[in-house]
C-alpha positions as CSV (number, residue, x, y, z in Angstrom):
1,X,-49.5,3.8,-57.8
2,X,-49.4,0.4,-58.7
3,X,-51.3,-1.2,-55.8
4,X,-53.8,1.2,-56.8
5,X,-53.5,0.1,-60.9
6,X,-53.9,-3.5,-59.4
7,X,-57.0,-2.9,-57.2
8,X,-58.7,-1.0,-60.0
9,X,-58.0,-4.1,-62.5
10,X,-59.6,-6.8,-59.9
11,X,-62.4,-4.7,-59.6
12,X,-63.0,-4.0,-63.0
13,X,-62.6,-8.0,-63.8
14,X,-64.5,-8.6,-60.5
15,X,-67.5,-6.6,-62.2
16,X,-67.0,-8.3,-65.2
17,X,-65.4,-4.9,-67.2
18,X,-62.1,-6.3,-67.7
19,X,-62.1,-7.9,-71.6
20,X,-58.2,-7.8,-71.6
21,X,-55.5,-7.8,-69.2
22,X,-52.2,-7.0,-70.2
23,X,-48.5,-7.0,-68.5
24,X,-44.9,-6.9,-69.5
25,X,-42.7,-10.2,-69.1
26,X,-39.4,-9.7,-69.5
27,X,-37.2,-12.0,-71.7
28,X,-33.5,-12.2,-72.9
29,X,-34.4,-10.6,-75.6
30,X,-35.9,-7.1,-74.0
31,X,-39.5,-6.3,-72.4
32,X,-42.9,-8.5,-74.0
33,X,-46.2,-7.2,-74.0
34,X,-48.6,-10.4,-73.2
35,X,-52.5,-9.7,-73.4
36,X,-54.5,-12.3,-72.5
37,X,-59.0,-12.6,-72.8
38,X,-61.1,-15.1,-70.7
39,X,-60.5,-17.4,-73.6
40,X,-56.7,-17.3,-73.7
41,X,-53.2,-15.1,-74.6
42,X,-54.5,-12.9,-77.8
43,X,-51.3,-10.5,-78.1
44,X,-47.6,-11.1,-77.8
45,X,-45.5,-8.2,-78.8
46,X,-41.9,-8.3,-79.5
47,X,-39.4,-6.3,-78.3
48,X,-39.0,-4.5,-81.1
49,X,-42.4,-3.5,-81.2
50,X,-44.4,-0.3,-79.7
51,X,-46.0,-1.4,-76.9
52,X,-48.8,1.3,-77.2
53,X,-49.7,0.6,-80.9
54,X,-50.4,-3.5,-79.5
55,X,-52.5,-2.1,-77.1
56,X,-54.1,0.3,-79.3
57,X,-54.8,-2.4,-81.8
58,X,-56.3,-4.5,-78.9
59,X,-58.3,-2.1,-77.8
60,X,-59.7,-1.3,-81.8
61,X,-60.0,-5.1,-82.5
62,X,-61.7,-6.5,-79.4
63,X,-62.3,-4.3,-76.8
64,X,-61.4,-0.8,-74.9
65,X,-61.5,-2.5,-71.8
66,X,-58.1,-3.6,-71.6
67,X,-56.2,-2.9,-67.9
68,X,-52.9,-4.1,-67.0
69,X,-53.0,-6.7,-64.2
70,X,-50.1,-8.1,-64.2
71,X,-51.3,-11.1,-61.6
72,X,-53.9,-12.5,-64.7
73,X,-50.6,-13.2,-66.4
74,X,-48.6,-14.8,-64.0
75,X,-48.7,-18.3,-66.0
76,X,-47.9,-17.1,-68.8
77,X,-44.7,-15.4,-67.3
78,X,-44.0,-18.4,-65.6
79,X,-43.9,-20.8,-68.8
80,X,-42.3,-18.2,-71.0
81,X,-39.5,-17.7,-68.2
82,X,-39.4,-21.8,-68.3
83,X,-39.2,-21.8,-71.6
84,X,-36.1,-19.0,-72.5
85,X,-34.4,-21.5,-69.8
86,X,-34.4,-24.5,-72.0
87,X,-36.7,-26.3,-69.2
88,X,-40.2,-26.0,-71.3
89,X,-40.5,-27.5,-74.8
90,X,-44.2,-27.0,-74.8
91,X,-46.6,-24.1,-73.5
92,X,-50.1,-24.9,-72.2
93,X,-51.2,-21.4,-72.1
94,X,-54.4,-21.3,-74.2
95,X,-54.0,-19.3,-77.0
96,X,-57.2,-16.7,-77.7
97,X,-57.2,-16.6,-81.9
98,X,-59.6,-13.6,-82.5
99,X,-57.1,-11.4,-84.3
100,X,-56.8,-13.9,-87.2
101,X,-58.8,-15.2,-89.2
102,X,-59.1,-17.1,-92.7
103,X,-56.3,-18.1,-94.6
104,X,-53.7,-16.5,-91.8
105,X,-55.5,-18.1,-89.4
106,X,-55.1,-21.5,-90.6
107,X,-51.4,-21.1,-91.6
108,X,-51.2,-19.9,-87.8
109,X,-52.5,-22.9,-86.4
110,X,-50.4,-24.9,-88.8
111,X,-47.6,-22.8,-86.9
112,X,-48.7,-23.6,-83.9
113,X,-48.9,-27.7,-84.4
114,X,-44.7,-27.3,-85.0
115,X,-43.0,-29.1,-82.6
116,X,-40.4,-28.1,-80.2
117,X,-37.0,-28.6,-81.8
118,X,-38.5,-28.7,-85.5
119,X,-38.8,-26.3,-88.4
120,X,-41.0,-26.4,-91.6
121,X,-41.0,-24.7,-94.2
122,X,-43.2,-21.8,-95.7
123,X,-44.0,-24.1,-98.0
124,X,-44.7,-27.1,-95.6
125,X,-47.3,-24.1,-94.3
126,X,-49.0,-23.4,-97.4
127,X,-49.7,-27.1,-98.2
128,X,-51.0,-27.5,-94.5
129,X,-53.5,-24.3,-94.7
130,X,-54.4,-26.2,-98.0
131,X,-52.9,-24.1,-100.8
132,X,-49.7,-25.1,-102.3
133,X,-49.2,-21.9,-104.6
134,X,-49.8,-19.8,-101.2
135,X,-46.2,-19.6,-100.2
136,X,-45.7,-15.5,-100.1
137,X,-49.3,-15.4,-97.8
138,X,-48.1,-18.4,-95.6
139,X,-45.1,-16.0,-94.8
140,X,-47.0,-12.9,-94.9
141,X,-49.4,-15.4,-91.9
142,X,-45.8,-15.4,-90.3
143,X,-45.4,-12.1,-90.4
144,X,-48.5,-11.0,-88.7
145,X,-49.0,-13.9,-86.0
146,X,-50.1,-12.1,-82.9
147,X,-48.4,-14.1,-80.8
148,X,-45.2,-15.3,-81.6
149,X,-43.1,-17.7,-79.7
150,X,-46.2,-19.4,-78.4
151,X,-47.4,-19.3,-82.0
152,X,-43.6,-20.9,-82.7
153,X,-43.1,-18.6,-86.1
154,X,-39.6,-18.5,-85.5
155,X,-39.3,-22.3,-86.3
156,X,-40.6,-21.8,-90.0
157,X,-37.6,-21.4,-92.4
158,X,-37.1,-20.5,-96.0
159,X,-37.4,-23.5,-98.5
160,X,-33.3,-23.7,-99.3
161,X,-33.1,-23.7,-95.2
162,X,-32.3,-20.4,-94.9
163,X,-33.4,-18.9,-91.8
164,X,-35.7,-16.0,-93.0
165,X,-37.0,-13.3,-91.5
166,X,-38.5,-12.4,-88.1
167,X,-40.5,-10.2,-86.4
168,X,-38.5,-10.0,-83.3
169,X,-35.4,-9.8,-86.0
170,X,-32.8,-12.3,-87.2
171,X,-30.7,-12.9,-84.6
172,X,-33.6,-13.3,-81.9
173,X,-34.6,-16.1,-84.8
174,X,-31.4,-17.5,-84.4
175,X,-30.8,-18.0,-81.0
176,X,-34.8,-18.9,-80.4
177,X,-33.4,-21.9,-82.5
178,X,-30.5,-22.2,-81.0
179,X,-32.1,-22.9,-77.4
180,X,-34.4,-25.5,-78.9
181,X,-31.7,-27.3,-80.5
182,X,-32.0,-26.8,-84.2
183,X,-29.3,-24.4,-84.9
């Protein structure tokens, strides 16, 4: 059944009627859903998370063409696997932005820009997506970043230093931060 899954996926992307490919990575943390476009990795879903209502979402966003092939996402498994073993600081998997947009979007990419090994503030991102007062929508940006971990959410922290929340929960925060050296 899965050869078959696999065939059907090439061909559709062969015809050019694959939009997104999709495929679970698994993590110390439990199974990720990772969708990926022609322009980059547009969904990474947590654990926690359903991994029918990403899809869903995907498919009501961007496109119903979405197929798992597991082989378009072999990269990205790769780096993320590199990555939960403390021997990646920094992905190079493109990342497709098309389910953000305006003032999310640019708190996201402020996200994005946080270094390995360093943490900001939600206020640090509201001053960077160039609103100071904006500091409950640079956490409500955190809170619905599409792809988390890549997008490094976990690395932004509550003014007084306290961790915060997180999507993937507390203490996947904490050891996220822990493997990169902060905590």
């Amino acid at each position: 059944m899965r050869a078959s899954l696999q065939r059907l996926a090439e061909r559709a992307d062969a015809e050019g009627l694959l939009d997104v490919a999709y495929a679970e990575v698994d993590s110390p943390f439990g199974t990720l859903l990772v969708a990926t476009t022609p322009r980059g990795i547009v969904k990474l879903s947590l654990p926690n998370y359903d991994p029918d209502e990403a899809l869903e979402e995907i498919a009501a966003k961007l496109s119903p063409r979405v197929l798992e092939s597991p082989a378009k996402l072999d990269e990205a498994r790769r780096e993320l696997e590199l990555y939960f073993e403390g021997r990646l600081t920094e992905f190079e998997l493109p990342i497709d932005w098309q389910l953000t947009d305006g003032f999310r979007g640019k708190v996201q990419r402020a996200i994005y820009r946080i270094p390995y090994g360093q943490t900001r503030t939600y206020t640090d991102l509201a001053r960077s997506a160039g609103n100071d007062r904006a500091v409950r929508a640079a956490g409500t940006a955190c809170g619905t970043n599409p792809v988390p971990i890549l997008v490094p959410c976990h690395r932004v922290l509550r003014s007084g230093g306290a961790l915060g929340n997180y999507g993937g929960g507390v203490p996947m925060k904490e050891a996220l931060l822990k493997l990169e050296g902060v905590l």
